[in-house]
The first five atom37 places (N, CA, C, CB, O) and aatype in JSON, in Angstrom:
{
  "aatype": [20, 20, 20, 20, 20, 20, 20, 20, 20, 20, 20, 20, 20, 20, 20, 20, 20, 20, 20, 20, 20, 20, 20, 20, 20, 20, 20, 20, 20, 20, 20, 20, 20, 20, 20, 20, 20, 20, 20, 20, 20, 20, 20, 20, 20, 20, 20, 20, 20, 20, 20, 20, 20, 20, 20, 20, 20, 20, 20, 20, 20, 20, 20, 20, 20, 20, 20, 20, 20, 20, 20, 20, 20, 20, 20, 20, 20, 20, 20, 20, 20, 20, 20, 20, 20, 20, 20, 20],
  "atom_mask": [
    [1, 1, 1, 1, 1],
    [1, 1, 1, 1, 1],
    [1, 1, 1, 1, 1],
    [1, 1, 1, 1, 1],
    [1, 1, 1, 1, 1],
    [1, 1, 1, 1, 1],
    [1, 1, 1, 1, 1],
    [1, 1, 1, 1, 1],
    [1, 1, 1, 1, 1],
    [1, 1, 1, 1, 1],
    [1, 1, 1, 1, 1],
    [1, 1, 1, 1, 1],
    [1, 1, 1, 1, 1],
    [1, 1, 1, 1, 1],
    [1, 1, 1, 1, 1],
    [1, 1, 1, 1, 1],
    [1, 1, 1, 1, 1],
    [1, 1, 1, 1, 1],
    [1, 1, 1, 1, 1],
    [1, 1, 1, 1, 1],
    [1, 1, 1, 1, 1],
    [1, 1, 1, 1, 1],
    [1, 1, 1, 1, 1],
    [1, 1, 1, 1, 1],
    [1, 1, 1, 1, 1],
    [1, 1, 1, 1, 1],
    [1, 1, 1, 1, 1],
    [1, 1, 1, 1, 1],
    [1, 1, 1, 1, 1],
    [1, 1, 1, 1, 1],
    [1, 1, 1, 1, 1],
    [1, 1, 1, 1, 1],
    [1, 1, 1, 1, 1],
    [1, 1, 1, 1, 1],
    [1, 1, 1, 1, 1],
    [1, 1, 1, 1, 1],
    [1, 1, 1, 1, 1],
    [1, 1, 1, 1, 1],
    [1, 1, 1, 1, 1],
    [1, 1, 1, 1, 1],
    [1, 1, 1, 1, 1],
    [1, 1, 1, 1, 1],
    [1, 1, 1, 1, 1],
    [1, 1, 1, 1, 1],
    [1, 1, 1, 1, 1],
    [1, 1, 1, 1, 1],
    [1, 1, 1, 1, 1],
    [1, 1, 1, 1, 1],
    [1, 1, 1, 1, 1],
    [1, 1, 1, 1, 1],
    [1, 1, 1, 1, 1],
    [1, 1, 1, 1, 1],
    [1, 1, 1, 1, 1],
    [1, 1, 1, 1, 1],
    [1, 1, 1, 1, 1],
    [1, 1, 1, 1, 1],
    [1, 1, 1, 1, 1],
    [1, 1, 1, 1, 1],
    [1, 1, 1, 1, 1],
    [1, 1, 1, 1, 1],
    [1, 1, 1, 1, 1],
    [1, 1, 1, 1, 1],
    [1, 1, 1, 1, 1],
    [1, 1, 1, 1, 1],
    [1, 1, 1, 1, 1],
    [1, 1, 1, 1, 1],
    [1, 1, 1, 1, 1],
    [1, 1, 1, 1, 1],
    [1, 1, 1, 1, 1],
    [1, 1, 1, 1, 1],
    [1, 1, 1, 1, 1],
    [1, 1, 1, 1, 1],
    [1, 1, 1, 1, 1],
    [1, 1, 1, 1, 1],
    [1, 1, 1, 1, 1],
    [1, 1, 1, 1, 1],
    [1, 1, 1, 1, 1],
    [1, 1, 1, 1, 1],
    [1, 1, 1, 1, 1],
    [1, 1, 1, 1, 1],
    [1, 1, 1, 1, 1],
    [1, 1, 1, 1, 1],
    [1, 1, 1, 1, 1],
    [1, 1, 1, 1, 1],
    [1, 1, 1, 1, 1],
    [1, 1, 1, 1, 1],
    [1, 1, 1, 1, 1],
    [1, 1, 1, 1, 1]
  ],
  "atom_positions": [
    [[110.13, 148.25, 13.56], [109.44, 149.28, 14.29], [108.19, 148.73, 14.96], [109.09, 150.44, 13.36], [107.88, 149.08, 16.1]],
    [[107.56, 147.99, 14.34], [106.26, 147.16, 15.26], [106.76, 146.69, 15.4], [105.07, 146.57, 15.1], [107.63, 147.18, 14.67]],
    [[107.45, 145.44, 16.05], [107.65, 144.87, 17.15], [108.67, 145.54, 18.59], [108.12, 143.71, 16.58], [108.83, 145.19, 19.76]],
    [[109.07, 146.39, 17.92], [109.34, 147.68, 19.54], [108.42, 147.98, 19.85], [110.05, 149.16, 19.55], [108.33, 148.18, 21.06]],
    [[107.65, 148.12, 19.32], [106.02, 148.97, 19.8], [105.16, 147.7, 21.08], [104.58, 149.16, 17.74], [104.62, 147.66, 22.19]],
    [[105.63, 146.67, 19.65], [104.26, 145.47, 20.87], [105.65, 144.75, 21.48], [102.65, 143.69, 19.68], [105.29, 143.71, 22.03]],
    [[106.79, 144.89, 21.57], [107.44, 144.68, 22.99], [107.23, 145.24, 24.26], [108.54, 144.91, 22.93], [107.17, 144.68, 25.35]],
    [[107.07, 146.89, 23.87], [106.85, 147.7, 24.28], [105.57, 147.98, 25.02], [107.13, 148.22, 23.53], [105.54, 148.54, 26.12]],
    [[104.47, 147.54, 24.34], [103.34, 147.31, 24.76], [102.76, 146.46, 26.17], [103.0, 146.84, 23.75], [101.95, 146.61, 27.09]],
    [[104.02, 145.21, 25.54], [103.67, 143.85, 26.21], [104.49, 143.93, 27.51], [104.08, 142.45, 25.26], [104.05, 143.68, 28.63]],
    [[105.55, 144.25, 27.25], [106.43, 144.98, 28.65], [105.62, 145.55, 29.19], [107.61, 146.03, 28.52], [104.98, 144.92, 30.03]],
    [[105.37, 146.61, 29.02], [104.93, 147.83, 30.17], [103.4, 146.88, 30.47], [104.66, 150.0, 29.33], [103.09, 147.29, 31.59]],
    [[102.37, 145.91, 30.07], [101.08, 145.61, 30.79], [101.92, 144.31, 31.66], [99.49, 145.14, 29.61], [101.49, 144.16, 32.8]],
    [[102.78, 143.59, 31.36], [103.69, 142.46, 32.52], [103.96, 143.55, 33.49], [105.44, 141.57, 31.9], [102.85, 143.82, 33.94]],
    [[104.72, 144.21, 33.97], [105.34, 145.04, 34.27], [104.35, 146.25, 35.5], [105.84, 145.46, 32.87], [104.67, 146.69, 36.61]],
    [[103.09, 146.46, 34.65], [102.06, 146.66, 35.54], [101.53, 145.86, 36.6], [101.23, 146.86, 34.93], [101.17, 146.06, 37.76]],
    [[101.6, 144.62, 35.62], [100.74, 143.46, 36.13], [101.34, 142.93, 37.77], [100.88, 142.08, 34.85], [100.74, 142.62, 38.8]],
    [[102.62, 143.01, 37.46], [103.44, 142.39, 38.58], [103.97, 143.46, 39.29], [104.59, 141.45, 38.13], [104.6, 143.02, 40.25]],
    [[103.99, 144.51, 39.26], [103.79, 145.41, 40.72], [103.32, 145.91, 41.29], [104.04, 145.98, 41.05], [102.79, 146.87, 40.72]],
    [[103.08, 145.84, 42.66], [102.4, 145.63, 43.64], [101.63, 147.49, 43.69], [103.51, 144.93, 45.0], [100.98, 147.54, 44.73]],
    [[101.55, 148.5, 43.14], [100.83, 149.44, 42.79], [100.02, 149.34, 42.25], [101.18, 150.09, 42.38], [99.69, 148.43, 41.49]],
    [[99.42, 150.41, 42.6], [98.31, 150.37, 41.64], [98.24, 151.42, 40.49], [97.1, 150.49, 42.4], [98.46, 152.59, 40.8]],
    [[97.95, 151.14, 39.25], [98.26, 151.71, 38.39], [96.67, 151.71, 37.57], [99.56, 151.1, 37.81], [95.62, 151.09, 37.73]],
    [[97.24, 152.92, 36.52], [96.19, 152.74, 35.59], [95.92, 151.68, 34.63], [96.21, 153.65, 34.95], [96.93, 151.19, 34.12]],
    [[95.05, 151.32, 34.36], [94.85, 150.34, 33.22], [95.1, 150.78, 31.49], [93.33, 149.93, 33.42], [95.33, 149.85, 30.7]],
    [[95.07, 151.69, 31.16], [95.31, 152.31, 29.87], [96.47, 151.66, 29.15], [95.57, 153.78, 30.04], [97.42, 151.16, 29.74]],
    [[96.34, 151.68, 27.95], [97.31, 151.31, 26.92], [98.43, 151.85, 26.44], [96.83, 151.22, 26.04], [99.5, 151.37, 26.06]],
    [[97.77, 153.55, 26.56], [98.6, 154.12, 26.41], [100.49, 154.41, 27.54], [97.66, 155.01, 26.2], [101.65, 154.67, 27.24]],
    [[99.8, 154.17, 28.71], [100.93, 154.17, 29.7], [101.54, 153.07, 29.63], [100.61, 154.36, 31.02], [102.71, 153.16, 29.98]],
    [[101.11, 151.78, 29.21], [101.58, 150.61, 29.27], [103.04, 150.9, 27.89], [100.12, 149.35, 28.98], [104.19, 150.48, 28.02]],
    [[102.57, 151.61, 26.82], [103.49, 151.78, 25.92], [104.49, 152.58, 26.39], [103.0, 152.21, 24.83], [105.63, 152.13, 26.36]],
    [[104.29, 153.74, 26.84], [105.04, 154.66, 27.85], [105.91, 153.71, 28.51], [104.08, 155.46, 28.95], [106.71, 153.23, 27.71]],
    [[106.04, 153.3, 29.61], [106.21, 152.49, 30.75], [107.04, 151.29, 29.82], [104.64, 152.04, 31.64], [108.06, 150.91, 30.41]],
    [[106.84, 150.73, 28.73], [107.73, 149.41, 28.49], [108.39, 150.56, 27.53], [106.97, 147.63, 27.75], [108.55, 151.21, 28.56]],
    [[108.75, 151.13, 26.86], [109.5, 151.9, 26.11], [110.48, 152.09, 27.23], [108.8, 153.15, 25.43], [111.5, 151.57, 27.67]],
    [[109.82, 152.89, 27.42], [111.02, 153.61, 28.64], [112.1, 152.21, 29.45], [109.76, 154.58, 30.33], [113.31, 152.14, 29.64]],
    [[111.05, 151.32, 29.73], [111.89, 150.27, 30.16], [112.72, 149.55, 29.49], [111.33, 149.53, 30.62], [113.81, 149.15, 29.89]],
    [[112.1, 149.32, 28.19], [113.11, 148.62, 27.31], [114.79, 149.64, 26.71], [112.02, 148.19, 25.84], [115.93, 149.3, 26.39]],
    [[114.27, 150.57, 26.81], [115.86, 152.03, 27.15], [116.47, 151.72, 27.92], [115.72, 153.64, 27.72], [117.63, 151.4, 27.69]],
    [[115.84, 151.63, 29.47], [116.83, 151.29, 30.33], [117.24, 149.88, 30.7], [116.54, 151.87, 31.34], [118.44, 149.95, 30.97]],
    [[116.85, 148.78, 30.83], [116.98, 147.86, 30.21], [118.18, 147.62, 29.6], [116.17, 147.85, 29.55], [119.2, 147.11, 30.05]],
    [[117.9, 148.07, 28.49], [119.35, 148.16, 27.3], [120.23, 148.58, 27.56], [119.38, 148.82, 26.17], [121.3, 148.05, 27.26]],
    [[120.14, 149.84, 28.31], [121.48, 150.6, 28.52], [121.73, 149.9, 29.94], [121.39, 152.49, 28.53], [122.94, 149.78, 30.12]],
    [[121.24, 149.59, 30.62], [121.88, 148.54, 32.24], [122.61, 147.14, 31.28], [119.93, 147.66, 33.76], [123.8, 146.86, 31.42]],
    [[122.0, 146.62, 30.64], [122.64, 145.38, 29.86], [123.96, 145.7, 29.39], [121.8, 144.93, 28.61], [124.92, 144.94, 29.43]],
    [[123.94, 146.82, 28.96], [125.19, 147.44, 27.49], [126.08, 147.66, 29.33], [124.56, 149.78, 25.81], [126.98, 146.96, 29.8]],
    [[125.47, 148.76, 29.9], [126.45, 149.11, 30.86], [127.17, 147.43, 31.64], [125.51, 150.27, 32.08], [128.37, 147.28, 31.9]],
    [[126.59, 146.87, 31.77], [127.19, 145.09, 33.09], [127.87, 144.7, 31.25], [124.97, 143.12, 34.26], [129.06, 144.54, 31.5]],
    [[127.77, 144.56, 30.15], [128.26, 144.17, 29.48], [127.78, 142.57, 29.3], [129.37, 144.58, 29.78], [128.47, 141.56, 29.18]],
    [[126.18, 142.77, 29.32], [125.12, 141.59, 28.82], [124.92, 141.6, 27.72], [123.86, 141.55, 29.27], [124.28, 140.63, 27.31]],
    [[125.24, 142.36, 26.98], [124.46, 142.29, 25.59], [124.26, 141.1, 24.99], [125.06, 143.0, 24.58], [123.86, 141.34, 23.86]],
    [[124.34, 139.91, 25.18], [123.96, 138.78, 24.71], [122.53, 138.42, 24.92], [124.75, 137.89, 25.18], [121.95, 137.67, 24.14]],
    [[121.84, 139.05, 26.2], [120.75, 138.49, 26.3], [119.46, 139.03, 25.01], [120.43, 138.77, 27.83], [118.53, 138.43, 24.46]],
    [[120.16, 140.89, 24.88], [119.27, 141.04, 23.9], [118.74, 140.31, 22.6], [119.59, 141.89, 23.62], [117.6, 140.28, 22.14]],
    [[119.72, 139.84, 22.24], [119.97, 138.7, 20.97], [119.3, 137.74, 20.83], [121.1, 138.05, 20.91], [118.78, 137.3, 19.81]],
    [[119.28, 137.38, 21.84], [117.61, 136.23, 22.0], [116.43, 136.15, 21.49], [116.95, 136.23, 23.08], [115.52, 135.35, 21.72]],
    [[116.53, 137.3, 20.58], [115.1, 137.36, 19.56], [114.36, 138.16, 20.55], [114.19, 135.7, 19.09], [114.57, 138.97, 21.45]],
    [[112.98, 137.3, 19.7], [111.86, 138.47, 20.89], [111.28, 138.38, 22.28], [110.51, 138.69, 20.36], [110.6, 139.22, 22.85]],
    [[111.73, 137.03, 22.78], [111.82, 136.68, 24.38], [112.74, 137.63, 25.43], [112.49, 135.17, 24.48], [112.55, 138.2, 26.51]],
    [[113.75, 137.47, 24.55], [114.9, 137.97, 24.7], [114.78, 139.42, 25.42], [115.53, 137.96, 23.39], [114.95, 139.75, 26.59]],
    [[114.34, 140.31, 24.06], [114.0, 141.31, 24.25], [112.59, 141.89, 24.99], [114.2, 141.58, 23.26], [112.33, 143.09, 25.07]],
    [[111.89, 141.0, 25.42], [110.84, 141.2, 26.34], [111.47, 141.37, 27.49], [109.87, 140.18, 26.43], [111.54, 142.38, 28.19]],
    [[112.09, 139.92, 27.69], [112.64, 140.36, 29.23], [112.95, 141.36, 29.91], [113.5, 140.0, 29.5], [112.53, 141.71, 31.01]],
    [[114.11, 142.06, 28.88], [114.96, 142.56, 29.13], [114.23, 144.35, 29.34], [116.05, 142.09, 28.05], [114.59, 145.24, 30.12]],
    [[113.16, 144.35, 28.36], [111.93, 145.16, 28.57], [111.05, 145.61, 29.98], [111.1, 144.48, 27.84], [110.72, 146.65, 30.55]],
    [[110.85, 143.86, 30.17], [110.22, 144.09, 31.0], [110.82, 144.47, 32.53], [109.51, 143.16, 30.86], [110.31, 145.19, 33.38]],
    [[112.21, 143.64, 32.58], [112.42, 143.85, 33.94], [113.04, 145.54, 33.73], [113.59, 142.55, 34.69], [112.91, 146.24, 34.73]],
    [[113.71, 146.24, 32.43], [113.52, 147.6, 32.57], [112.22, 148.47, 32.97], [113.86, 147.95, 31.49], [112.19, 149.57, 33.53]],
    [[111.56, 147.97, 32.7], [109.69, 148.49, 32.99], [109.81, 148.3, 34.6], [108.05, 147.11, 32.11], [110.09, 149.25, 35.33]],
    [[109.6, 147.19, 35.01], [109.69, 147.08, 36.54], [110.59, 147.78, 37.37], [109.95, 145.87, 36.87], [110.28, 147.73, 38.56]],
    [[111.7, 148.49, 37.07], [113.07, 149.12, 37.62], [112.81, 150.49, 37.61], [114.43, 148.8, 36.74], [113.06, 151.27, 38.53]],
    [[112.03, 150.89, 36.0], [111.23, 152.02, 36.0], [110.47, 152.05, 36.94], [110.57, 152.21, 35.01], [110.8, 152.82, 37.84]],
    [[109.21, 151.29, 37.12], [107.74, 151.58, 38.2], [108.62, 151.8, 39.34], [106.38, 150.09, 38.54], [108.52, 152.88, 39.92]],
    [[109.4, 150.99, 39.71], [110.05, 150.98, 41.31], [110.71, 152.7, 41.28], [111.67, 149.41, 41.59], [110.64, 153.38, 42.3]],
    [[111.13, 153.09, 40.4], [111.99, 154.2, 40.61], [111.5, 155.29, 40.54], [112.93, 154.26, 39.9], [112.17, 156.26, 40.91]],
    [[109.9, 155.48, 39.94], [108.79, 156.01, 39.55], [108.45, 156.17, 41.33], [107.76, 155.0, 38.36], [109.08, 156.84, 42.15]],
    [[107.26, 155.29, 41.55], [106.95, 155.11, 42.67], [108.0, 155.36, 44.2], [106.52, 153.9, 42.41], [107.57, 155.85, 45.24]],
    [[109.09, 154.99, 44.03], [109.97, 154.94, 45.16], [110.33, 156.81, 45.36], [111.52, 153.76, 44.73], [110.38, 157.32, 46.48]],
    [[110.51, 157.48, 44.3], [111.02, 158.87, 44.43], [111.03, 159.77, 43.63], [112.03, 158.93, 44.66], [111.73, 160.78, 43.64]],
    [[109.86, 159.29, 42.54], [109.35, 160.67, 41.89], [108.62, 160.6, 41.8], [109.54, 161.24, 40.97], [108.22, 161.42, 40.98]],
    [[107.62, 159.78, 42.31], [105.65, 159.98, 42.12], [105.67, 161.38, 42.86], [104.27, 158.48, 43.22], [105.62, 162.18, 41.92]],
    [[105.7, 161.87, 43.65], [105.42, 163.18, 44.45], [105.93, 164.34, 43.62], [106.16, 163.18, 45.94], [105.32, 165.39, 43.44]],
    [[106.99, 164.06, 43.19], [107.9, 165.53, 42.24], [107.26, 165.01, 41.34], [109.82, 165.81, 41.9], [106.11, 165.04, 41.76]],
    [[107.26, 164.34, 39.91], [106.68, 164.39, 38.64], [105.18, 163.76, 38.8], [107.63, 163.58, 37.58], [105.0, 162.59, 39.13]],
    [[104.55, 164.31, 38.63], [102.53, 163.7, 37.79], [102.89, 163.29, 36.37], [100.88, 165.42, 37.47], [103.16, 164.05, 35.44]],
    [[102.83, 161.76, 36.37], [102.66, 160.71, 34.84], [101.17, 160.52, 34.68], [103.45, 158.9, 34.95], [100.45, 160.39, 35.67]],
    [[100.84, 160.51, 33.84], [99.86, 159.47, 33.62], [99.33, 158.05, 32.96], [99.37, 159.96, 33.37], [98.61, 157.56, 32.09]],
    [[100.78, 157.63, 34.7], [100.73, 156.39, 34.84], [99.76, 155.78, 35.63], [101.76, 156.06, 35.17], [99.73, 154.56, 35.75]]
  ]
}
């Protein structure tokens, strides 16, 4: 359970870090934001039938975090910043 949390953590501030928005700095969204990413993430992996990469331990599962986090912001930003208020 802690180390979903500080995957989670560590995802969503990469994930901030590297897109080109501007976002809040808070901790709390950063947990938000890699959670959520590391869900989808998982379920895009499970869906292409990657599941090997998760397995990789905790690199592994960063990645796979993070580029869910980034897929999130893009999908966030691209067509529901206007319909939903986050406080992202």
């Amino acid at each position: 359970m802690i180390s979903f949390l500080i995957i989670g953590f560590l995802a969503g501030a990469i994930a901030k870090g590297i897109t080109p928005q501007n976002e809040d700095p808070g901790w709390i969204s950063s947990f938000i934001i890699g959670i959520a990413g590391s869900f989808l993430g998982g379920f895009l992996l499970r869906t292409i039938h990657m599941r090997g990469l998760i397995g990789y331990g905790f690199f592994g599962k960063l990645i796979v975090a993070t580029l869910g986090a980034v897929l999130f912001l893009y999908i966030y930003h691209r067509w529901l910043k206007n319909k939903i208020k986050l406080p992202i």
